[in-house]
N, C-alpha and C positions, 0 to 999 in steps of 0.2 A: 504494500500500500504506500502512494508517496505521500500521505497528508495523516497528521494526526488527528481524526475523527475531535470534532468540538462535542461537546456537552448534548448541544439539541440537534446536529447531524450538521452535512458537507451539504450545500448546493452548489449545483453547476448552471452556470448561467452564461447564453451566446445568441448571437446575433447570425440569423442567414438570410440572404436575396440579396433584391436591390436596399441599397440606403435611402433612411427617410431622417428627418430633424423627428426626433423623438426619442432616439433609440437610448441614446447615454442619459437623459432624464428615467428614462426605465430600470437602468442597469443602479444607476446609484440610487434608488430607491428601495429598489429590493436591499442591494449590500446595506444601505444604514439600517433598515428595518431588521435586518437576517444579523448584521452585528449584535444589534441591543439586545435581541431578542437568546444571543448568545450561540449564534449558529455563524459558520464559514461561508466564506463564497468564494467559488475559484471562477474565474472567467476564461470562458471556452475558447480562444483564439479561432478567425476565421471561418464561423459559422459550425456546420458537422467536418469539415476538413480539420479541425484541430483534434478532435475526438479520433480520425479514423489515421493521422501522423504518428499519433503520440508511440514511442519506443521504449517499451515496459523495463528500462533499466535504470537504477536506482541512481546512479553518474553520469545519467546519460542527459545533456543538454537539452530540455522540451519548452523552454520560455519561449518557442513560438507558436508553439502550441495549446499553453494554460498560465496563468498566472493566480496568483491569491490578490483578492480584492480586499481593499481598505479602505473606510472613509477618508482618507488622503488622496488616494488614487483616483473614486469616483468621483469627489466632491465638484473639483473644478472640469473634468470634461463634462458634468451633469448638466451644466449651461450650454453647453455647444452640439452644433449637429453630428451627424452622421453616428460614428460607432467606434469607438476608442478601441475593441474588438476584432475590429475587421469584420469583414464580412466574405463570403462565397457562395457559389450556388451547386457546391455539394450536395452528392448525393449517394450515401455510404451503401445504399441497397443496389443502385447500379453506378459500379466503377468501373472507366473504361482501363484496359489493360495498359495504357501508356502511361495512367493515372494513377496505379496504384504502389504505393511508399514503397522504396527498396528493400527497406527489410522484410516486405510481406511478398515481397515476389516469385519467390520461392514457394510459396503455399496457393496465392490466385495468380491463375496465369491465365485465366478465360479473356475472351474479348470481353465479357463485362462478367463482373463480379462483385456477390453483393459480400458486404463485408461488417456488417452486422454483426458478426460475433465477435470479431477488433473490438468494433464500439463498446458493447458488454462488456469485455475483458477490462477493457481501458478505462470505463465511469467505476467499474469496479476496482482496478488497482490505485486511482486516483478515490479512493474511497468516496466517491459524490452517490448521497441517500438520494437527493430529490433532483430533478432537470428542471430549468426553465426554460425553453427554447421561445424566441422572439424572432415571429417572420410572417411570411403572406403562408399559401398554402399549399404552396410547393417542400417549403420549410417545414410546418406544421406536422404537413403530412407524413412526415420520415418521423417527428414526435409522435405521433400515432402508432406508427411502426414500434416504436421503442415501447409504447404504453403498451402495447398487445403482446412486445417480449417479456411484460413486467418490472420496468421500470417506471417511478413515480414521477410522474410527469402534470407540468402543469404549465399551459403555456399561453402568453400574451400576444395577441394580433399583431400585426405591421404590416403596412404596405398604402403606397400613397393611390391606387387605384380604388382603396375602399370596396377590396373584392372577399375578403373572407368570408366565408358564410357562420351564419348564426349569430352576429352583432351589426350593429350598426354603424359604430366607430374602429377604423382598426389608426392605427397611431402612424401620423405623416398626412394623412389624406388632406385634414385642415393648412397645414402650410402650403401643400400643393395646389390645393386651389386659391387660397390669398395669393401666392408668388403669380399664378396663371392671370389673376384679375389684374392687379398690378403692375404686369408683364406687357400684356394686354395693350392696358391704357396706356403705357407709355409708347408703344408702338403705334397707337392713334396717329400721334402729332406728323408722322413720318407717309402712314395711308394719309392720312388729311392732304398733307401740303402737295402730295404728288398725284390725287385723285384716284389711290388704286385697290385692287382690291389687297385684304391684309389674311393672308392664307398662315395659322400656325397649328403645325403638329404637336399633341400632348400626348405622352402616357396612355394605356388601356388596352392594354392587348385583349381583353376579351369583355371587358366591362368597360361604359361611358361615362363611369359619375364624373371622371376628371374635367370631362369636356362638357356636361350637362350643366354642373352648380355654374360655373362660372357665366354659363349664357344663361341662366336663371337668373342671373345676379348683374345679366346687363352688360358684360363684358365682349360679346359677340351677339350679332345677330342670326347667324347658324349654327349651328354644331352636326357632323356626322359621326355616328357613331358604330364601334362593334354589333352590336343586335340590330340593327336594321341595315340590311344592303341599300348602299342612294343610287340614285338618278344623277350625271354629272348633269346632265340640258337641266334638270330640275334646279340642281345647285346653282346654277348659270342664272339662270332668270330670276332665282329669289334674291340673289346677291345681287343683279342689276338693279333690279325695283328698289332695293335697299341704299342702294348707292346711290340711286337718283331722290330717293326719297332725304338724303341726309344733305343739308347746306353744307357740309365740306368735302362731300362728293368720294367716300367711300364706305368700303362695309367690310365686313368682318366674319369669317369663321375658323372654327374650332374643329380639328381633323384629328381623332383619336386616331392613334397608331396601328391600331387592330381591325381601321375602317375600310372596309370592303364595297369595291364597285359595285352595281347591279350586274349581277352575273358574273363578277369576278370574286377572287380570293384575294387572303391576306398578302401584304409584300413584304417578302423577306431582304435582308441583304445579300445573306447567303443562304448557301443549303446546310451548315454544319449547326448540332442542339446542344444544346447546354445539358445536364444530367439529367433532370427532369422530362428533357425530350422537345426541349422551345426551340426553336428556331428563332435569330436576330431579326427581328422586325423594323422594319426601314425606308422609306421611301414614298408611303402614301402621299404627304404633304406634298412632296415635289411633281407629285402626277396631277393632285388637283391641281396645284397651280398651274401646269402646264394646258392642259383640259377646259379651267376656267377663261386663261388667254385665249387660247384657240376659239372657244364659242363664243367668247363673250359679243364678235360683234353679228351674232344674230338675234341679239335681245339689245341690240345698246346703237342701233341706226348704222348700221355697219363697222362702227367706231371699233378699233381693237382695245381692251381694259386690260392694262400690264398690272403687275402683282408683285408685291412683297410678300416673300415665303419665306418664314424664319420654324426651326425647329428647336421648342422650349426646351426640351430634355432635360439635361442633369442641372439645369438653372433651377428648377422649381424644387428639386429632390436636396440642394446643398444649403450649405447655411445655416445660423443657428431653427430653432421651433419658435414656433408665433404661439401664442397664448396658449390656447387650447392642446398644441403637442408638448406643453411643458405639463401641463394640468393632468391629462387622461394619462400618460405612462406615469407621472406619481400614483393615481392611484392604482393602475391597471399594476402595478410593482406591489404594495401593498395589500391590496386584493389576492394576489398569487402568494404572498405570504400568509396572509390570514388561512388559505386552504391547509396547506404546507405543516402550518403548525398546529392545525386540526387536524393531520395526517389524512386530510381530502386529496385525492390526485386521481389524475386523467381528465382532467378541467382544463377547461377554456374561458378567460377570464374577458368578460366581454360589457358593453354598453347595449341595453335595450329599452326603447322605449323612456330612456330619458335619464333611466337609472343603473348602476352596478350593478350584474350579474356574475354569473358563471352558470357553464353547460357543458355535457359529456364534450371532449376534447375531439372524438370521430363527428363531431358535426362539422368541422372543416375538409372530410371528405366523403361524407352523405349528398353533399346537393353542390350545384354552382350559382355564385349568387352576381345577376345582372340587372340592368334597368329591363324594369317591366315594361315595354316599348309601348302595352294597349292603355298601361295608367299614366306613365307619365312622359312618354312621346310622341310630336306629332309630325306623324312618316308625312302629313301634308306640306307643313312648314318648316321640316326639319331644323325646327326647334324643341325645347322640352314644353311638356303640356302641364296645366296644371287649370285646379276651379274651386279647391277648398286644402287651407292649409289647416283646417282645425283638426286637431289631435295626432301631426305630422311630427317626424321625428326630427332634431336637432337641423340632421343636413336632407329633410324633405324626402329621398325618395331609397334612402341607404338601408330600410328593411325589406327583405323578404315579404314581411308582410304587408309591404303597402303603405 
């Protein structure tokens, strides 16, 4: 064992996916709460990649793989974004053979191998009683995995697409869409002065809310989104009328990353996936624009409408947390200990309906959770639709149930 077991047990706590402003507000919550309370915390380097490195010998150098957390350590990255951690999009159940650590190569040699029983060995030799794992639900779901081999798992949402299923808030998503509105508006000034249309790619590989709150909130007058395939003639003409309709002679939409032609599929960069099985998503924004020029002057008097095409990406994900992502991982941290030290686990520490929950931990891979397109999309206007906000949740349309 490298750790000597504290008083009320070892937690392991890490970060996997994409980075959101939220994450180091999470991590040092838990550690000051798990201190006082009289319990350890070692931080998982790297996502599940640190769990599946680690080299079970006593002198053997793994500081990049774990370290022990202390109110010193988390204190001051607890104000800042991303993940003092690191991060990966490991995936310990399938490892490609180029992937897997040298000292295990000798044992996995397949083109992919899952390597799960590393992990066990390794939260076991690293004596860690309880996991926390922090991720969307790609992440998650490998915590699932673990919880079904019998480990005490309890783990906190992330991801700025606000796509986990069975809460409503997962942590990042509120900065994402302040930096989008913000973003936004200051690109105004630049369509304004040159009358043209302002084409930006967000986030969303399979879910819209990225691209939906912010044109709810005024910051575009379209949005396309993953669940519904568009019409490009249709986007054409609603953005010309928009543009004639505004005194400074342009308009605005929002192109989720994961938005699909009518009749076409997603666009990738390339063809190579990430463990999960993703493929790099890339390029829609650039097609609309192109698409958009090209038509524009059959809606606009034969005139051609040139376009600004900007790609918001890692702008909206960096940075420190705006209010609310400093607020929910404090307590979404606190919450996962309260379970913890009730010896509750295979929880999903979640926001519903307004308030603190938790729920079985396999509800992040029971269902997939997307904008409801019939309640609050409208394929006419390809904008979001709405007619009664009474008894809606915080960010309107981020439950399952409506």
């Amino acid at each position: 064992m490298a750790n000597v077991k504290s008083k009320k047990g070892v937690i392991g706590i890490l970060t996997g996916g994409g980075d959101v402003p939220g994450l180091n507000p999470a991590i040092r919550a838990v550690t000051f709460r798990a201190i006082r309370e009289g319990c350890q915390v070692i931080g998982l380097r790297r996502g599940w990649a640190g769990l599946v490195d680690i080299v079970r010998e006593k002198d053997y150098d793994n500081s990049d793989n774990f370290q022990t957390l202390t109110e010193e350590i988390v204190n001051r990255a607890g104000r800042t974004g991303g993940t003092f951690l690191h991060s990966s999009r490991t995936n310990p159940g399938k490892v490609k053979k180029s992937a897997v650590p040298p000292h295990l190569q000798g044992t996995y040699n397949a083109e992919i191998n899952d390597l799960t029983p590393e992990v066990l060995k390794n939260l076991d030799w690293l004596g860690i009683d309880f996991l926390i794992p922090i991720g969307g639900d790609d992440t998650l779901s490998y915590g699932v995995r673990l919880y079904q081999e019998g480990v005490k798992v309890v783990a906190i949402p992330k991801t700025m697409d606000n796509d986990v299923p069975g809460t409503d808030y997962c942590v990042g998503f509120s900065t994402a869409v302040t930096r989008t509105i913000q973003m936004t508006n200051d690109l105004r000034t630049s369509a304004g002065s040159h009358e043209r249309f302002l084409v930006l790619e967000v986030f969303g590989r399979y879910a819209g809310f990225t691209a939906m709150l912010p044109t709810m909130a005024g910051a575009a007058n379209r949005c396309v989104i993953p669940e519904h395939r568009f019409n490009i003639e249709q986007l054409t003409e609603l953005l010309v009328a928009d543009r004639r309709k505004n005194p400074s002679h342009y308009s605005v939409v929002l192109v989720s990353e994961g938005a699909m032609f009518e009749g076409g599929d997603m666009i990738f960069e390339d063809h190579s996936t990430d463990a999960f099985g993703h493929k790099k998503l890339g390029g829609i924004g650039d097609l609309v624009s192109e698409k958009l020029k090209e038509l524009s002057p059959k809606y606009n008097n034969g005139k051609t409408i040139d376009v600004i095409n900007q790609k918001l990406g890692y702008l909206v994900r960096c940075g420190d947390p705006d209010a609310i992502d400093s607020i929910v991982p404090m307590a979404y941290g606190n919450l996962a200990l309260d379970l913890l030290l009730n010896r509750i686990h295979g929880r999903l520490v979640v926001l519903k309906n307004g308030r603190y929950d938790n729920m079985p931990v396999d509800a992040v891979i029971a269902s997939k959770k997307v904008v409801n397109v019939k309640e609050h999309y409208n394929t006419a206007r390809l904008r979001p639709h709405f007619s009664s906000f009474e008894m809606k949740p915080l960010f309107i349309m981020t439950s399952e149930a409506g």
